[in-house]
C-alpha positions in Angstrom: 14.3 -5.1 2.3 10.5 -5.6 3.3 8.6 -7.0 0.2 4.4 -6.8 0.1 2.3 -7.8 -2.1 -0.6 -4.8 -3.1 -3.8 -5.4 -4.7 -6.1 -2.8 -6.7 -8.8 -5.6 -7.0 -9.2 -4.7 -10.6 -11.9 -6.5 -12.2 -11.1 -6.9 -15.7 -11.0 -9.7 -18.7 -8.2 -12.2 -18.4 -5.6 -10.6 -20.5 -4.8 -14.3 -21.8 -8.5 -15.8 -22.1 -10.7 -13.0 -22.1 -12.5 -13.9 -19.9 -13.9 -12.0 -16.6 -14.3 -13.7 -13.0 -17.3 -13.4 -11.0 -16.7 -10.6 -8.9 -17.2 -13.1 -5.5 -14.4 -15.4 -7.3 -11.9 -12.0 -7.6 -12.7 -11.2 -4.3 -12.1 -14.6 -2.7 -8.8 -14.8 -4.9 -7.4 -12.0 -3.3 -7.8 -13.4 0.4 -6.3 -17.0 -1.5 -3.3 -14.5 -2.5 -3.2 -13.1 0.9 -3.0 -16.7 2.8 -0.9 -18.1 0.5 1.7 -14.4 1.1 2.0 -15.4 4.8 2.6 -19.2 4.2 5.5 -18.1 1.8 6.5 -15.4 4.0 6.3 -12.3 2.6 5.8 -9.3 4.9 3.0 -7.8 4.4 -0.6 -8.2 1.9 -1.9 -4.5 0.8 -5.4 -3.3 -0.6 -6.2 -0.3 -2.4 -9.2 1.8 -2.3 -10.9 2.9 -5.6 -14.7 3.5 -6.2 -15.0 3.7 -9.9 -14.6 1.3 -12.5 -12.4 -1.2 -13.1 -11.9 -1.7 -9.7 -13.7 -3.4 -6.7 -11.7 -2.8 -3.8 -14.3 0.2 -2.3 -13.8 -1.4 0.9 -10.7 -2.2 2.3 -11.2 -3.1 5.9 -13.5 -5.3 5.2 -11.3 -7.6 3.0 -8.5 -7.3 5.1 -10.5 -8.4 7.8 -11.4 -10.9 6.7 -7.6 -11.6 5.7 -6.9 -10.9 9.5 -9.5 -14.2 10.4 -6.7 -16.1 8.0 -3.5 -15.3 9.3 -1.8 -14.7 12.1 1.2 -13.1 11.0 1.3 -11.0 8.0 1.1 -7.2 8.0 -2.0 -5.5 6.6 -1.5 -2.6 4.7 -3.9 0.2 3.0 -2.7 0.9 -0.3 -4.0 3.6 -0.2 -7.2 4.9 2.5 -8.3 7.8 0.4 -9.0 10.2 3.6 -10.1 13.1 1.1 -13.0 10.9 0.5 -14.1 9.6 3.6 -15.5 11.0 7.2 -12.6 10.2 9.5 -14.7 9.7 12.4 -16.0 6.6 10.3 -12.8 5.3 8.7 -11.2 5.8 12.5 -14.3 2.9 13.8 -12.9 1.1 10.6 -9.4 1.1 11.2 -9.3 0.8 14.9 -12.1 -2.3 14.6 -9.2 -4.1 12.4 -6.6 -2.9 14.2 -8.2 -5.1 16.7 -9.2 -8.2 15.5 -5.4 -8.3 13.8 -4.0 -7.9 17.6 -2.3 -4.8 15.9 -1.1 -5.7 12.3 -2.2 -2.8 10.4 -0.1 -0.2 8.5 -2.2 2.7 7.2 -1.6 3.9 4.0 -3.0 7.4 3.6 -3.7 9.6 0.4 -5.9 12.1 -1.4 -7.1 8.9 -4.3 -7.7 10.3 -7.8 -10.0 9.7 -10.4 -13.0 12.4 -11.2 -15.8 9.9 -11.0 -14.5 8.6 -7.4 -14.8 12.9 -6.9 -18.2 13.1 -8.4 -19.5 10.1 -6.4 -18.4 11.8 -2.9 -18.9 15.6 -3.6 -15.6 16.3 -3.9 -14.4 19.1 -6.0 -10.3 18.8 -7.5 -9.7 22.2 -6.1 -10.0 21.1 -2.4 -9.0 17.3 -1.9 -5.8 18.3 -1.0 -6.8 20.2 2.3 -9.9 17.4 2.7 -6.8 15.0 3.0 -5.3 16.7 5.1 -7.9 17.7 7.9 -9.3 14.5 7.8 -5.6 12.9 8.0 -5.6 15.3 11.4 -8.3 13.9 13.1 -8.2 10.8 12.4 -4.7 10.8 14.0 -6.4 12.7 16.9 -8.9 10.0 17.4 -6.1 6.9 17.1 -4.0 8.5 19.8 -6.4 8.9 22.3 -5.2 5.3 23.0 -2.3 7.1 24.8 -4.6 9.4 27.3 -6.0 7.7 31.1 -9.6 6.3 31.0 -12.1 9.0 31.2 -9.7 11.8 29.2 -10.7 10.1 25.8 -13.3 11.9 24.6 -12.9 14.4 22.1 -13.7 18.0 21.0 -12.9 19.5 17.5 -13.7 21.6 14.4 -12.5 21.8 11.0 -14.1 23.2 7.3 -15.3 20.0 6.3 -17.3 17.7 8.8 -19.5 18.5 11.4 -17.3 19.4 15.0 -17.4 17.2 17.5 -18.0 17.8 21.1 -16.9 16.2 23.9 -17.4 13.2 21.5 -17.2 9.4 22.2 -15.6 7.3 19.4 -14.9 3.6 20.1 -13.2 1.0 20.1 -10.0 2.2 20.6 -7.3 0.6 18.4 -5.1 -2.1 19.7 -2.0 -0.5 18.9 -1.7 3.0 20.7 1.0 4.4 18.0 -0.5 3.7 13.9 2.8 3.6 11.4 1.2 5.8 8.7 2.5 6.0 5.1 1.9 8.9 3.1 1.6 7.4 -0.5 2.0 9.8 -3.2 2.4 9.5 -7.3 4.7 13.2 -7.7 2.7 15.5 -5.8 4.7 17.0 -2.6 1.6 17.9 -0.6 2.0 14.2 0.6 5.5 14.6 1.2 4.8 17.9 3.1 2.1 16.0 5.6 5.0 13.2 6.2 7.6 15.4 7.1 5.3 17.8 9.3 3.9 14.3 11.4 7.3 12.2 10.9 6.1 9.5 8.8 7.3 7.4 6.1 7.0 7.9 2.4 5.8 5.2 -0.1 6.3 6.2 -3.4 3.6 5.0 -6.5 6.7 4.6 -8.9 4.2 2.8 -11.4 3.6 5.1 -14.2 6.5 6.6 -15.2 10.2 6.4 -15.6 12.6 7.0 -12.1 13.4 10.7 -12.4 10.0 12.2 -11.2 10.0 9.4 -8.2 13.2 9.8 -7.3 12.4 13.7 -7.3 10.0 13.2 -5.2 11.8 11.2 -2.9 15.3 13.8 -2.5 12.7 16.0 -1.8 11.2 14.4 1.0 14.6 13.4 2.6 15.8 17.3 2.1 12.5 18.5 3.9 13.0 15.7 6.5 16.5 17.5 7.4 15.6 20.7 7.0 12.7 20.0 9.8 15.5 19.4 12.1 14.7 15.5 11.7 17.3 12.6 11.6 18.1 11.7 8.4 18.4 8.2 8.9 14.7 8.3 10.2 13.4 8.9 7.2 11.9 5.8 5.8 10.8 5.2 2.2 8.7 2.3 0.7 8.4 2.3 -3.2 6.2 0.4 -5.8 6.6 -1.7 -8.9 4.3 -1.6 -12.3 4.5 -5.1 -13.0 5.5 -7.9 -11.8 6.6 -12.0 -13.4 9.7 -13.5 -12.6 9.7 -17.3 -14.3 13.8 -19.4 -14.2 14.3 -17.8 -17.6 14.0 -14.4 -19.0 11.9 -15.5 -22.4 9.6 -17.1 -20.3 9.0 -14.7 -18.2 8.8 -12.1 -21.2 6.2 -14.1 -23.1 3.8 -14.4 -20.2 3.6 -11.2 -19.4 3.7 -10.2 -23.8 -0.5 -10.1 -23.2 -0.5 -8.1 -19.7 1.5 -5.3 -21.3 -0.8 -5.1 -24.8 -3.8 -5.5 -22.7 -2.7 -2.4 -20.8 -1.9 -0.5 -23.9 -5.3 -0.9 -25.1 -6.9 -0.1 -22.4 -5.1 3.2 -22.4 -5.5 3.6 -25.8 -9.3 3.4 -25.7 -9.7 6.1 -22.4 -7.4 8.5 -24.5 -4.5 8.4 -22.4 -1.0 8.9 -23.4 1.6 5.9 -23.4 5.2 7.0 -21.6 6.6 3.5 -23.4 7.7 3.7 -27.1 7.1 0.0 -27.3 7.2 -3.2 -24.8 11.4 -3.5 -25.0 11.2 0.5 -23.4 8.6 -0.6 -20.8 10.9 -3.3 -20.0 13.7 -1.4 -19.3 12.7 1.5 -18.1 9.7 1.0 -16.2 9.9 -0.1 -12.8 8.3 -3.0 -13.6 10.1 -6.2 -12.7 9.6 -9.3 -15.5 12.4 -11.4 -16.3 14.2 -14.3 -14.7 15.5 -13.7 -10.8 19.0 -12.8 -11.5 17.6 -9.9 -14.0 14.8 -8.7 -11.1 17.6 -8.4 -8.7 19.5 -6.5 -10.5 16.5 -4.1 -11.5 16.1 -3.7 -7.7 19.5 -3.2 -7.1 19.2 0.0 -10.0 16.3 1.2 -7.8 17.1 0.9 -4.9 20.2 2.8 -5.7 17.8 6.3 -6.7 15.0 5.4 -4.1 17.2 4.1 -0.7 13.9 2.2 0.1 13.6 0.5 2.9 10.4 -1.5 1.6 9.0 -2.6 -1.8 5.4 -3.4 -2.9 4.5 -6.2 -5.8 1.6 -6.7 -7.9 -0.5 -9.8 -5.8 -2.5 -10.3 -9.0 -1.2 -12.4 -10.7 -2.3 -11.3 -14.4 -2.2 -13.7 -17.1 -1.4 -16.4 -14.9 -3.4 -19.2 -14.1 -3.6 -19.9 -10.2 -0.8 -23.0 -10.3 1.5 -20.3 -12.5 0.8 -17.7 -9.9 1.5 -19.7 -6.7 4.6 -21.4 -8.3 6.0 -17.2 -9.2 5.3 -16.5 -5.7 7.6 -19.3 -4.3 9.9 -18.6 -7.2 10.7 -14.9 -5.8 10.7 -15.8 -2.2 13.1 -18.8 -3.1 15.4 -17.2 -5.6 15.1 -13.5 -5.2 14.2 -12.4 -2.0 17.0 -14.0 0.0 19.4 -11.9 -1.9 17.4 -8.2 -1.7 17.6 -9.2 1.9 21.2 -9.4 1.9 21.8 -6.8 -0.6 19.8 -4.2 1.4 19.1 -5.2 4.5 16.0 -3.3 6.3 16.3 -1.7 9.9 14.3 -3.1 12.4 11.0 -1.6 12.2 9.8 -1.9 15.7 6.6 -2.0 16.8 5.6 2.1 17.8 3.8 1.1 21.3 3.0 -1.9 22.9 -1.0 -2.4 23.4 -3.7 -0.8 24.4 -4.6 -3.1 27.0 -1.9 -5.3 28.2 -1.8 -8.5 26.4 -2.6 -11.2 29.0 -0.6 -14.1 27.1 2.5 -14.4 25.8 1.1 -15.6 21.9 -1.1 -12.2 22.2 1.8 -10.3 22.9 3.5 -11.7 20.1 1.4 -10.7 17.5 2.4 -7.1 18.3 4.9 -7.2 15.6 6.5 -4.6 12.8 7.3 -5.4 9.0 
């Protein structure tokens, strides 16, 4: 199993003290998290994309770019690049510019985003950020190939419904890696799943806000449209997510620390009016795919998981809520140490190859090197 850490950047009071970081303190803590990932050696650091409130993670490329300038190693995942909001040409100059000065560690994680003030900020109505997904999904995947055509057949002509054609059009740089990996994340709706299956591409499932039936729906739905496309089952590649996440030696530990995430949570729900699928902090426990507890009980959590989902890769919360930074850092070695030896050997990942070698050829062997797959 592959194991990343994902980041929302939410900006919100310390569920323990109350208090609320700077927002330059947040933002350098989550490239501290990132460096301190690699060191540990987990496979891969992931940032979402929001543009409303609580969050502050609007912009993506630019803190995992500047990730990219601190490692050498580590995969950089979107968690997700809300294409329904963006122009495609633009995120494509983005994406390709970090692509670059990572020597080809990014993952892209695509989806529609949610939210109706992210919407209202962008113009975009609920009725058609499905199909805004999807066209823009089309050519930015248009534009990232081009990597594959001789010099001087790169330009490109197109038209869709939503942005302005382009003709004959010149969009640089090109990326360093001629073939992308895309995810297509999705919470339960199968559009997603449709746009994976009709390109190829893997699956990561949300799995944060409910119980496992309506993931693991999802998920048998995916693999049955994968096979009834005439594709390989054993191709199809699925990457789920976690809605919480403290492992400490013992179990009471690790349930008292994370006592103050879980109420914090509540009341924040309570006070936007939405609806709790947890009776109570026991049922949250169990039957949320959150993993608190000590490493033998995460493991075997997983294990129950992995059993519905198959996945091949698994993302964790890089926050680090409630925790001060020792407590955090000391969790992080905790779970590489104690827990993820044994997911490793429990369910161990195929080789996820690199999907090209480079756009230009690499002219040393360390630069060739850093072509490298989760």
């Amino acid at each position: 199993m592959r194991i990343l850490l994902l980041t929302l950047i939410t900006h919100l009071p310390d569920p323990v003290t109350g208090t609320v970081e700077p927002t330059h303190d947040r933002l350098r803590r989550v490239i501290e998290t990132g460096v301190a990932a690699e060191e540990l050696g987990y496979d891969g650091f992931a940032v979402g994309e929001r543009h409303e409130r609580p969050f502050i993670s609007s912009a993506p490329p630019v803190v995992l770019s500047h990730l990219a300038a601190r490692t050498s190693r580590i995969r950089l995942f979107t968690g997700v690049t809300t294409l329904s909001l963006l122009d495609p040409v633009r995120a494509y100059e983005d994406y390709a510019t970090l692509d670059q000065l990572s020597s080809g560690r990014l993952e892209l994680m695509i989806g529609k985003g949610n939210g109706t003030a992210q919407r209202e900020l962008f113009s975009i109505t609920e009725e058609d950020q499905w199909e805004r997904n999807r066209e823009s999904y089309e050519l930015f995947r248009t534009l990232w190939q081009r990597a594959n055509e001789p010099t001087g057949q790169q330009n490109v002509t197109w038209s869709g419904r939503f942005r302005p054609p382009l003709h004959d059009a010149e969009v640089w740089p090109l990326p360093y890696q001629p073939q992308l990996r895309v995810w297509h994340g999705s919470a339960t709706s199968r559009a997603s799943v449709d746009l994976a299956v009709e390109y190829g591409e893997p699956l990561f499932s949300a799995n944060v806000t409910y119980g496992i039936e309506p993931y693991r729906e999802l998920i048998d739905y995916y693999r049955r449209s994968w096979a009834e496309a005439g594709r390989n089952p054993a191709d199809a590649l699925v990457g789920a997510g976690t809605a919480g996440f403290l492992v400490q030696p013992t179990s009471q530990a690790a349930l008292n620390l994370f006592r103050p995430v879980f109420d914090a949570r509540s009341a924040a729900a309570r006070a936007a009016g939405l609806p709790s699928p947890w009776r109570d902090y026991t049922d949250f426990l169990e039957n949320s795919s959150a993993l608190v507890g000590s490493p033998s009980q995460v493991i075997e959590k997983v294990h129950r998981y992995h059993e519905a989902f198959g996945h091949d890769v698994m993302h964790l919360s890089a926050d680090g809520e409630g925790l001060t930074p020792g407590q955090h850092r000391t969790m992080l070695e905790l779970f590489q140490n104690d827990v993820a030896p044994e997911l490793r050997r429990l369910f161990p990942s195929r080789p996820l190859k690199p999907l090209g070698t480079t756009s230009t050829t690499p002219t040393t062997p360390s630069e060739a090197h850093h072509v490298s797959a989760v």
